[in-house]
N, C-alpha and C positions, 0 to 999 in steps of 0.2 A: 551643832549637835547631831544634825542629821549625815555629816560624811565620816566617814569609817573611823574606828580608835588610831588605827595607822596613820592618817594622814591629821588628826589632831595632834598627835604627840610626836609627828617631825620633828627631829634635830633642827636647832636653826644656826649652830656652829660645829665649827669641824671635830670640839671636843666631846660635842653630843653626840655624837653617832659611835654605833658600838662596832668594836670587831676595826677590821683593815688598819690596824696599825704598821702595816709592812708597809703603807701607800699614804697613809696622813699621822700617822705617830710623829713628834717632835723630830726635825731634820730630811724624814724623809718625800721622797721626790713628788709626789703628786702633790704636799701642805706646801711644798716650795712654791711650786710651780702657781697652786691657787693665790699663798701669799703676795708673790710677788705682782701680782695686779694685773698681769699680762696674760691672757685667757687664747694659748691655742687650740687649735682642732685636738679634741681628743675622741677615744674610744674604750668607753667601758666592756669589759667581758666579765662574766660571771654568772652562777645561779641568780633566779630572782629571790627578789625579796631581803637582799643581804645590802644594801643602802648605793644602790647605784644613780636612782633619782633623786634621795635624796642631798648626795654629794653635790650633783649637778643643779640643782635648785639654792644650793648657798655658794655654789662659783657665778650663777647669775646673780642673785643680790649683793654678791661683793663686785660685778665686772660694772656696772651700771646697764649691763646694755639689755634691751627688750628683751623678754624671755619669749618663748613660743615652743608649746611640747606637741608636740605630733606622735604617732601612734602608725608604726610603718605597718600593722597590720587593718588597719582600717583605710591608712592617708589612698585620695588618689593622686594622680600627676596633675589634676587640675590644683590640687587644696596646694603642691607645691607651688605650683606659680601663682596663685594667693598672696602665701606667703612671701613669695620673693617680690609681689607688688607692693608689697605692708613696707618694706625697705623703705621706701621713699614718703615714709608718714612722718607726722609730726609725733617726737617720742622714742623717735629709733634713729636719732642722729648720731647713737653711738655702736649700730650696726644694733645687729640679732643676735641673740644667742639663740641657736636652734637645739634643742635638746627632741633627737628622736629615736624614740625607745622601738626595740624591735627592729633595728637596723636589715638584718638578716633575710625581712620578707618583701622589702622593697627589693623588684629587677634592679636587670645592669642600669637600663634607659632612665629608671628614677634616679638611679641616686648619681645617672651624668648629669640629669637636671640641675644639681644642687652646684655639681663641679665650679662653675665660672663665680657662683654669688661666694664662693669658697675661698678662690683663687683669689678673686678681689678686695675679697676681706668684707665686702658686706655682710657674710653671715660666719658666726665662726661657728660648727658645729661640736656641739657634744652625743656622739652615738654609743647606743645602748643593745647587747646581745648576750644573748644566752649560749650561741652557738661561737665558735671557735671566727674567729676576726676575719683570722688570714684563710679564709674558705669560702666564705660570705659575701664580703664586704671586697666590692669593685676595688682592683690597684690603684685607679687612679685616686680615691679616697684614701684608703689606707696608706697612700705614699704623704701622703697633705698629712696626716694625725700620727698621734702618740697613743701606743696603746697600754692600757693598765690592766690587768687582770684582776680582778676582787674574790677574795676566798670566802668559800661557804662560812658562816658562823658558826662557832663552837657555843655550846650549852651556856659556858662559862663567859662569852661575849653577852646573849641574850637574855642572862640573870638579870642585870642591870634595866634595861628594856622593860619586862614583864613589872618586876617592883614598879618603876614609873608607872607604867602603865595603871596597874593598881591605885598609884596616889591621885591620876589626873581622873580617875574615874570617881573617887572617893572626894575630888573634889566638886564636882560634876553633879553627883547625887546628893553630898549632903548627910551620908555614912560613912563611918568606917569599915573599910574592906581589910580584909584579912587574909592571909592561906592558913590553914587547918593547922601543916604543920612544911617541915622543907620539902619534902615528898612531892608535896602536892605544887611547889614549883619548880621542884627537876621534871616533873612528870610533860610542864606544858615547853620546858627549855628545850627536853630532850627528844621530845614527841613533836616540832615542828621542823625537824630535817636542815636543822640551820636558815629558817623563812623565815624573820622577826616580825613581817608584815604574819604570817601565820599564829605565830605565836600570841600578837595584840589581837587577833581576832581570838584567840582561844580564850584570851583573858577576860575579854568581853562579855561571850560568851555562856564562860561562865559564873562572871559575876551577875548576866542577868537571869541566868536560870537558878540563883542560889536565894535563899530566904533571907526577908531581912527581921534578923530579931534586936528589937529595939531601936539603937543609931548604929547597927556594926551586922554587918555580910560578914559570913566568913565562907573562905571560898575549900571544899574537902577536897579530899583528893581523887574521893571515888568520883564527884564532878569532874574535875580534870580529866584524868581515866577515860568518863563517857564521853568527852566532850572536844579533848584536844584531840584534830584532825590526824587520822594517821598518813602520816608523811616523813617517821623518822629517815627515810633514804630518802636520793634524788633519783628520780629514775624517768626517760624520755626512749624509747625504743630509735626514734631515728636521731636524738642528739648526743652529744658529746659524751653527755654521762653513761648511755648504752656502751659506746666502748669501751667506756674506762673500766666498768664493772667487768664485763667480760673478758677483758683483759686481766683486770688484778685474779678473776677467778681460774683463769685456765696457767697463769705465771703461778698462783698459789701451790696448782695442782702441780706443775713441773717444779718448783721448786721444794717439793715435798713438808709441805704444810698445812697439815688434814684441819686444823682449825680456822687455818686464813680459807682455806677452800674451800668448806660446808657455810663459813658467813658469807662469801658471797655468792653462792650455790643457795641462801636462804634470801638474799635482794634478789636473785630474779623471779624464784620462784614465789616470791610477796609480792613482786610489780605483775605475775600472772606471765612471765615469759619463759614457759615451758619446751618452747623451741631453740631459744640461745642457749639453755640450761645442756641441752642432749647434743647438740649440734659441737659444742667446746668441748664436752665430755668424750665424743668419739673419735674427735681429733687429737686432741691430748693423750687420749690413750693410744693412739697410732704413733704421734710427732715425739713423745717424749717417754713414753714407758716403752713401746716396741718389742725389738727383740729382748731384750733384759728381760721380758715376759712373758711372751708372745700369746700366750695362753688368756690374756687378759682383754684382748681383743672382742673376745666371742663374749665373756664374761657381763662387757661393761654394752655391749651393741642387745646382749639379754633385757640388763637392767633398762637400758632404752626407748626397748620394746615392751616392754612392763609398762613404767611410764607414762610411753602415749596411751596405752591402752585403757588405763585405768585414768587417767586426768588428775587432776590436781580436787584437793590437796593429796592423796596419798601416793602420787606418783615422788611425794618427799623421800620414802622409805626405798624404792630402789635404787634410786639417785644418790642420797646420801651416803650406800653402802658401796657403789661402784666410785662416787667420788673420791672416799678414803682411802680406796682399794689403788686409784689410781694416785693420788697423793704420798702413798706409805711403800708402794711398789718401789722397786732398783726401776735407775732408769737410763736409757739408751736412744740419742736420737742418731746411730750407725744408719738407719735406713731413710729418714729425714734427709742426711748429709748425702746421703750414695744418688736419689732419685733428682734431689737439686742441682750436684753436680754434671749428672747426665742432662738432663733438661738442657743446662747452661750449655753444656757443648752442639747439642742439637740444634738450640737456637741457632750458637756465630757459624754453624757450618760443618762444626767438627765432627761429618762423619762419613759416609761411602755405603758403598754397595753390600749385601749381605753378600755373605760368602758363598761359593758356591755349594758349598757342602750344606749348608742350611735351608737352603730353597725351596720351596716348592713346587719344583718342577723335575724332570726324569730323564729328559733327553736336553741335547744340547748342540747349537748351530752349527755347520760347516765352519764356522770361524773360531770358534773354539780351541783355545792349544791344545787344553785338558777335559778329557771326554771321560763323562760319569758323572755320579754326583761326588760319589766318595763318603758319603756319613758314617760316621763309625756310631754304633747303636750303645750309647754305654753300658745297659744291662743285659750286654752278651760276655759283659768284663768282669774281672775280678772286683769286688769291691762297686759294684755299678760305674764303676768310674774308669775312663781312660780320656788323655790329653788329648786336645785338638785344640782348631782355634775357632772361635765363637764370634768375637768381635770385627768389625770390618777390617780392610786393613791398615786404614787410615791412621786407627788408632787401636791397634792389637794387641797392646801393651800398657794401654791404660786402666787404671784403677780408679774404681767408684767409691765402694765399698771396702772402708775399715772396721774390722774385727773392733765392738765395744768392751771396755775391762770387765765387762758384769760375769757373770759365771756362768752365763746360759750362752752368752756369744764366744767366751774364752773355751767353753766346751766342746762348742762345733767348731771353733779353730784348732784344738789340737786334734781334734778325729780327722781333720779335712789334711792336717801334715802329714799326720799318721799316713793315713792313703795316700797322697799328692806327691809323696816324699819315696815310695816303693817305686 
C-alpha cells in the first residue's frame, strides 16, 4: 500500500497495457518477438511514462531469466561489475535480463563494460531512453539490439488506465469512488501529456483530497482541475521534444498556418522558453517570408524586442501578432536560395580574385598589363546603373539569385529589365 498507485496497478500482460498497439497489437512485431520465447537485446525509445518498464518487466517474467533494473542515472561502473558478478549465482542459470532505464546517461566506457557479458549472451539487455537511440547509445550496443520506438499516449489510450485505477483504489479503501461527471475524467486524461504514470498519480491524488460521504468518494472536476499536474505537452529544452516543437513551429509558420503556428508558439511559451519562441521567429521571417516582404523584417525584430523587454507572460501579445503576420505573409526563400548557393561555391573553391575595378586600392605594380582602377561610379549614370563586371572571373557569369513569383520580387525584376535592357 505504501508504493505508488502506478506500480500497484501494473499491467502483468501484454493486453493490459494501454496505448502502443503499433508494437504489441495482435501480429505485430514486438508481441511476436516477446511471444515467441526468444528474448533479444532490445531498445526502448520513447517519452516516459507511456509503459516502457512496464513492457520490459513481463518480457522478464515470460523469459525465465533473473531480472535486474539499473537506473543509468544513478548506476556506477562498480554496481556494473556487481552485476556481471551476480552471473555466476545460483538462479541465474538462464542468464540476466538487464533492464536499464536511462540508457542515455551512462558514458561510452559503461556501457563497453556491458559489451562482452552482451556478446556472450550472459546478459541479454533491455535499454530504456527518452532521448533519440541512434545519438546516445554506443554503436557497438545499438549494432547488438532492436530498436522500438513507443508513442506518447492519447487521452483516449489512458481513459482505460485512470477507470482501473479508480476501481483498484475503491477496492483498497472499501468505498465507492466515482467522477462527478465525464469532464472530470477527460480533465486528468487530457492534463497528464500522454504520462499514464502521471495520470494514476492524479487519480490518487485526488481521490485522497476528496470527501468521503457515506461508502462513496466522488471525485469533481473542480478536484481534478486543481489537482491534475499541468503537463498537457512534453517539453525538455535539451531533448528531442525541443526540436520537435520548434521545428513543427517555425514549418507551421513557412507553411502558412497561423493556427498550427500560435499552438506551438503557445508550448514554448508554457514550457517558459522565450528565447526558442524569438530566435525561430526572426529566422522565419528572414528564411521564408524575405523579399516577398521585406518590410517585415524590421516589423517582426520590433515585436522581438517588445518581447524580451516586457517578459513573459505578456511578451504573448507581440509574438502572437508578428507570428500571424509571418504565417499569413506571401512567401519567398529567393534570398535563402541565392546566400546558400554562394556559400556552397565558396567552400569547393569556386572562386578568385576580386576584380580589379572593385579594389581597394589606387595604384598598381610594374607588372600590371592594365594600369588604373577603372570603376565606373554607377550614379554618375542614367538610371544609377551602368554594366560592368562584379564578379570574379572565375565565375562571371554565375547566378545566385532567382527573381521569386511574389509581386514584390516580380516588381523589381521588371524595373531592373526595364533599365538593364536600354
Amino acid at each position: 500500500m505504501n508504493s505508488p498507485l502506478a506500480d500497484r496497478i501494473r499491467p502483468k500482460s501484454l493486453d493490459d497495457v494501454v496505448g502502443q498497439k503499433h508494437l504489441l497489437g495482435e501480429g505485430k512485431p514486438l508481441r511476436r518477438i516477446i511471444e515467441s520465447g526468444t528474448v533479444p537485446n532490445l531498445i526502448f525509445y520513447g517519452p516516459s511514462g507511456i509503459g516502457k518498464t512496464t513492457v520490459a518487466s513481463i518480457i522478464a517474467k515470460r523469459s525465465g531469466k533473473k531480472l535486474y533494473k539499473m537506473n543509468a542515472t544513478t548506476a556506477s561502473t562498480a554496481d556494473i561489475r556487481e552485476m556481471l558478478a551476480s552471473t555466476e549465482m545460483i538462479g541465474a542459470e538462464n542468464g540476466i535480463l538487464l533492464y536499464l532505464d536511462e540508457i542515455q546517461y551512462f558514458n561510452k566506457k559503461q556501457q563497453q563494460t556491458l559489451l562482452e557479458s552482451i556478446e556472450n549472451g550472459d546478459i541479454t539487455l533491455i535499454a530504456s531512453t527518452t532521448e533519440n537511440p541512434y545519438f546516445y547509445v554506443y554503436n557497438a550496443i545499438l549494432s547488438r539490439s532492436t530498436v522500438f520506438e513507443f508513442k506518447t499516449l492519447t487521452p483516449e489510450d489512458i481513459r482505460p488506465a485512470v477507470l482501473r485505477a479508480a476501481e483498484i483504489l475503491s477496492e483498497e479503501q472499501g468505498v465507492k469512488i466515482e467522477f462527478e461527471n465525464e469532464q472530470a475524467i477527460k480533465t486528468i486524461c487530457y492534463g497528464c501529456g500522454g504520462d499514464v504514470r502521471k495520470a494514476l498519480n492524479s487519480v490518487e491524488l485526488c481521490v485522497l483530497s476528496s470527501e468521503v460521504q457515506g461508502s462513496k468518494i466522488t471525485v469533481l472536476n473542480e478536484t481534478a482541475v486543481a489537482l491534475t499536474q499541468r503537463s498537457a505537452m512534453r517539453y525538455d529544452r535539451e531533448g528531442d521534444d525541443h526540436y520537435d516543437i520548434v521545428s513543427a513551429y517555425q514549418k507551421s509558420m513557412r507553411g502558412s498556418d497561423p493556427d498550427a503556428a500560435v499552438h506551438y508558439l503557445g508550448r514554448l511559451l508554457e514550457s517558459g522558453d522565450l528565447p526558442s519562441a524569438c530566435r525561430r521567429l526572426l529566422v522565419c521571417a528572414n528564411e521564408d517570408v524575405g523579399l516577398a516582404y521585406p518590410q517585415i523584417i524590421p516589423i517582426v525584430k520590433a515585436a522581438v524586442d517588445t518581447a524580451l523587454a516586457v517578459g513573459l507572460p505578456e511578451a504573448r501579445l507581440p509574438l502572437a501578432n508578428a507570428v500571424i503576420l509571418v504565417a499569413i505573409s506571401p512567401k519567398s526563400n529567393s534570398a535563402h536560395d541565392a546566400i546558400n548557393a554562394a556559400m556552397e561555391d565558396i567552400a569547393k573553391g569556386n572562386s578568385g580574385p576580386v576584380p580589379r575595378q572593385l579594389q581597394n586600392k589606387h595604384f598598381d605594380g610594374e607588372d600590371a598589363a592594365v594600369k588604373g582602377q577603372h570603376y565606373l561610379y554607377p550614379h554618375v549614370y542614367e538610371n544609377h546603373y551602368v554594366e560592368q563586371q562584379y564578379l570574379p572571373d572565375a565565375i562571371k557569369d554565375k547566378v545566385y539569385y532567382e527573381f521569386g513569383d511574389n509581386k514584390t520580387e516580380q516588381g523589381f525584376k521588371e524595373y531592373w529589365k526595364k533599365i538593364k535592357d536600354k
